[in-house]
N, C-alpha and C positions, 0 to 999 in steps of 0.2 A: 488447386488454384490454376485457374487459366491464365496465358500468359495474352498480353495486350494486344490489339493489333494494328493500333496508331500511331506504333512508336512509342511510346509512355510506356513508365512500368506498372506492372498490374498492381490493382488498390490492395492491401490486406482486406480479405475477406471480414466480417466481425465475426470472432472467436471469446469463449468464454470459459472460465472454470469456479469448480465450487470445494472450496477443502472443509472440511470441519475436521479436527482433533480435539484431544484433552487440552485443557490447559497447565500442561510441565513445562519443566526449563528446556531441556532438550527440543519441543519442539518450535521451538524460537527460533533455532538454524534453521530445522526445515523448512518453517514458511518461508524465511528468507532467501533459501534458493528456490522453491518452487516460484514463486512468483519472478525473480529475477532471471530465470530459465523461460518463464508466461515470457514477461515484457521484451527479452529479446527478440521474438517473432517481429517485431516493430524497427525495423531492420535501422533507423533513424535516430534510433536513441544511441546516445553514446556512451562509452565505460563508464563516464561520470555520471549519468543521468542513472545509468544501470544501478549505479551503486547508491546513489540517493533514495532510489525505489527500495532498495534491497533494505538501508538503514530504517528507513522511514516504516520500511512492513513488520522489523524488527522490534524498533520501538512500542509500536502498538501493540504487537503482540506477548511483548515482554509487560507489557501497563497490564494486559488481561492475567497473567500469569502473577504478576504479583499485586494486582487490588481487586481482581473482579469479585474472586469465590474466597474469601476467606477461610472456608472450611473444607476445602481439598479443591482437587481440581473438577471444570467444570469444563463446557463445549466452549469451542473456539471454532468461528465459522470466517474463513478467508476468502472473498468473491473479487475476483478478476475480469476485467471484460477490453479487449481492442476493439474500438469504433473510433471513426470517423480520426484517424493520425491519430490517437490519444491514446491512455492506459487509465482506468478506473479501478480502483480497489475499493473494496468493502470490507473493515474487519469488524467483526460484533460479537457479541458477548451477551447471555442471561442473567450477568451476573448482578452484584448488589448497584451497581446504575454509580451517575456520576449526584450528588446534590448540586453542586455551583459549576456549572460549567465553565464561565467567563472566569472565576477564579483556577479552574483545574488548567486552563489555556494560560496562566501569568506565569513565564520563566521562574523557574527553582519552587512553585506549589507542587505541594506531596503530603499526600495523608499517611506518610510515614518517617514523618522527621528523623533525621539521624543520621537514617539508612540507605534514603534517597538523593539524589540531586533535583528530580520534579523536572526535568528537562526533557522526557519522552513525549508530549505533545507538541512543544515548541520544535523539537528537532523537524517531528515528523509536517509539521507548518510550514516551516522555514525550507525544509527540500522539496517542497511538493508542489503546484502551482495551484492547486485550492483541495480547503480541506472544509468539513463540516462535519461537528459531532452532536448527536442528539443521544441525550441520557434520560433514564425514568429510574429516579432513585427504588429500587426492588426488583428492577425488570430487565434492567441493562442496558449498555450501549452501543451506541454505532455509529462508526467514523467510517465517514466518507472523503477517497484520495483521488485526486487529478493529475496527471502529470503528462505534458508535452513536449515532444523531443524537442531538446535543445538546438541539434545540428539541422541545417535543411537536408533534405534526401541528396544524395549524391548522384548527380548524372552518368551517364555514361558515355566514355567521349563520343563524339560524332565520328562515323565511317565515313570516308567520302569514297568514289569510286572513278 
């Protein structure tokens, strides 16, 4: 990255990444720091924003881990992308898809009563500043994350001379 020569600091370049894993419990931590180690590059977000990324990547990834493949584990694809001040995340799944979406989004639904709270889409709604999920009951799903740093960028004092 070049550095500015207006005085202004230089824009982050757009930067992207693509993870796919199985879908285990273990690897629920990992996307959760990789992407939180991604979003730090966005020098603007702050520990709180960091950490809302981090829960909100968690969540989703923890929803494919225990509804997507019922019958063992299946791909989990994590896409991350910096543009324009923002962080985008994509996480999807092949798995058996959502049937009602509008009901999978209503705080405490879970197609596994008991066991669950049903609270892994609201969380990852509620931290994130837009989210969109599109499901094809057989085919899978895909949520799509927004998040804009909270703090404005920080200046740098002025030199005088």
């Amino acid at each position: 990255m070049s550095g500015a020569t207006d005085g202004t600091h230089p824009r982050l370049q757009e930067n992207h990444f693509v993870l796919e894993f199985p879908s285990l419990p273990a690897n629920v931590a990992f996307s959760r720091y990789a992407v939180a180690a991604f979003a730090s590059q966005l020098d603007q977000f702050t520990l709180v924003d960091i950490e809302d990324i981090r829960i909100a990547v968690s969540e989703l990834v923890s929803n494919v881990v225990i509804h997507a493949y019922p019958d063992g584990p299946g791909p989990v694809r994590v896409e991350g992308r910096l543009r324009e001040g923002c962080l985008e995340i994509t996480v999807s799944d092949q798995g058996r898809g959502i049937a009602n979406v509008e009901q999978a989004l209503e705080p405490t639904f879970t197609t596994l009563p008991g066991e669950r709270m049903g609270l892994g889409l609201t969380f990852a709604r509620q931290l994130m500043d837009e989210m969109t999920v599109t499901s094809v009951p057989g085919e899978g799903t895909v949520v799509h994350l927004v998040k804009r740093p909270s703090a404005a960028p920080v200046q740098p004092p002025a030199v005088s001379s």
